[in-house]
Each structure stands twice: as structure tokens, then as C-alpha cells.
N, C-alpha and C positions, 0 to 999 in steps of 0.2 A: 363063326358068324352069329349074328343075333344081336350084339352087342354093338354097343352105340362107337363111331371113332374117334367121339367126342363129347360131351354133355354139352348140348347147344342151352340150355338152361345155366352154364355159367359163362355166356359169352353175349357180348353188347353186341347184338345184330339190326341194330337199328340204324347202323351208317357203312358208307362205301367206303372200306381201308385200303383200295387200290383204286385212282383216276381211270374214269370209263375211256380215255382212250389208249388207257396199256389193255385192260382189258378186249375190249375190242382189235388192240393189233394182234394178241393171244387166239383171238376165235375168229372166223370169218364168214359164221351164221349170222344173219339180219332178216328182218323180216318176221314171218313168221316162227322162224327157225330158230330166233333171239331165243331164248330162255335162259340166260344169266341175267338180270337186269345188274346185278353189281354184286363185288364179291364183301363180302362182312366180315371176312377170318380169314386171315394167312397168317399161320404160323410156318414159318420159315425154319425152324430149328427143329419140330418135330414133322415137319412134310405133309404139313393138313393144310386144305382149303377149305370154306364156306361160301356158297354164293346164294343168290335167293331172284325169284320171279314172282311175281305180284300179279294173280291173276285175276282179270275182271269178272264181273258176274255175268256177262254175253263173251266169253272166251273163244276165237274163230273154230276150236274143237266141240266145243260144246251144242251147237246144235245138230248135230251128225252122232255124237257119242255121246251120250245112246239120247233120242229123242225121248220125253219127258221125264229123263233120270241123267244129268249129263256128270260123263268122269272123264278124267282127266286121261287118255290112255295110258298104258303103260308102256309102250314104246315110246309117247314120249318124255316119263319120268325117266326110261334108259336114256334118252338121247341128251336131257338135261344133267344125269351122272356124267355122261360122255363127255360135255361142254367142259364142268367141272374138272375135269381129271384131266381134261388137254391144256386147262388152264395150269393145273399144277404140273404137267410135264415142260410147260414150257417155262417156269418161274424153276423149276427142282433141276435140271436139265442144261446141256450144252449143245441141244438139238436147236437148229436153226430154229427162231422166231417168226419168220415168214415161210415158213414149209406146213405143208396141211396134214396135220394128224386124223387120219380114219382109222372108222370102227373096226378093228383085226375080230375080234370076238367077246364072248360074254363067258363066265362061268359063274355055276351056284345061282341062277337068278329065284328073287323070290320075292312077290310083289306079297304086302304086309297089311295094304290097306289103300282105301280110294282118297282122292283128289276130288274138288267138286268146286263152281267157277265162284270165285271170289276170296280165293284162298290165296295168304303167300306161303312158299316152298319153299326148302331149303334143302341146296345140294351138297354131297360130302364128299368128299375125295382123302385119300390117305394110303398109307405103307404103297407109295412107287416101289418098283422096283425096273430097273431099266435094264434090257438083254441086249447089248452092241448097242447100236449105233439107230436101229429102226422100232425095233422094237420094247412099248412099256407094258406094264400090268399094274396096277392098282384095285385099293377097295375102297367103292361106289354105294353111299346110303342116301337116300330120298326120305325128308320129313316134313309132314305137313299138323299143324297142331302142334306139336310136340313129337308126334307118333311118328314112328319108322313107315314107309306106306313101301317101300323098294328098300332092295338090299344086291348088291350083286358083287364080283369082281368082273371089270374093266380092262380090256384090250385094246390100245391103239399102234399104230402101225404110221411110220412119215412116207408119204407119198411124195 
């Protein structure tokens, strides 16, 4: 761990490489809960994903966490790997597309650095590896600037 799963520095993440409603049939978070706003990177031959969220400078976390120092928490920089990585289970995978992927668990987590409102993210997903039929695991990096700010490996589980 430590290392990037990708050099987002040699990759055009300035446009959506997958239409927001395959996106959206993959995730079934809205609202609040959105944090992909659209995904930047799929590389399909090596099993990486890229997606990013564009967060405003009154972000609905941000006045709660932490009042006059707002960050981004980091459950929900976990929750935004999560999104990421259900996304590429269901593009990497022949797990139903309308079946709901939840959080099985986390390992190695290691938050790297703070988020702060008016930042875009970027989330990373990479090396699936998929156990039967319910079960995946993947590794999950959060960057915001450039910088790693999360880093974990990703458990999801089809409900």
C-alpha cells in the first residue's frame, strides 16, 4: 500500500467516459449519498476505475464537521471508495446489475490527508478480485490535489 493505482497525473479527468445513466443504474445512492458525480477512467483491460465529486464551498457536511474548520469526513471518503469499487464490480463482473452491493468490510484503512469544501476528489478502485458469486475485495485510494488523502482495501458483499 502506499502507492498510487494509477498516476492520475497522466490521465484526462476532465470529462465523463461513461454516460450518467449506466453510471447511475451501477449505484443506487442519490441525494446526499451521490458522491460519484461521473466516472473519468475506466480502463477495462487493467480493472481500474476513476470517478470524481466536485465539492462545493457550503458542502451539506461541512457545517457540522468540524464547525470553523470544515473536513470532509472520512467515512465519507470510505463511502465514496465504496461507490467507486461497486462501480467496477459491476462493469469487471457477471453479478447482476440491479442487485445492491454493501459494505462486507474494510482492511489496512489509512486516511493520508484532509478534504476541505470546494475541492474535487477523486476516487480509485483497482485489483478486484471476486470470491463465488457474493462476494468482492478490491483496493480503494481517495485523492484530492493530487495527494493520496484515504487509502484502504474494499469489501462488498450482493444483497
Amino acid at each position: 500500500m502506499g502507492q498510487p493505482i494509477v498516476d492520475l497525473a497522466t490521465l484526462d479527468l476532465s470529462r465523463a467516459v461513461v454516460p450518467d445513466d449506466e453510471l447511475r443504474a451501477c449505484l443506487p445512492h442519490r441525494h446526499e449519498f451521490q458522491l460519484l458525480d461521473g466516472i473519468c477512467h475506466y480502463d477495462a483491460e487493467r480493472g481500474i476505475a476513476v470517478g470524481w465529486k466536485n465539492w462545493d464551498d457550503n458542502p451539506w457536511w461541512g457545517r457540522g464537521h468540524v464547525p470553523g474548520r470544515p473536513i470532509m469526513p472520512g467515512v465519507l471518503m470510505i463511502e465514496g471508495a465504496a461507490q467507486i469499487a461497486t462501480f467496477l464490480v459491476k462493469q469487471r463482473s457477471d453479478w447482476a446489475r440491479d442487485r445492491m452491493i454493501g459494505l462486507a468490510g474494510l482492511d489496512d484503512v489509512r486516511i493520508r490527508g484532509q478534504i476541505l469544501p470546494g475541492s474535487r476528489v477523486h476516487f480509485v478502485a483497482g485489483d478486484l478480485q471476486l470470491s463465488g458469486r457474493r462476494l468482492a475485495r478490491m483496493h480503494a485510494q481517495v485523492f484530492c490535489n493530487g495527494q493520496m488523502t484515504l487509502e484502504t482495501h474494499v469489501m462488498g458483499v450482493m444483497l
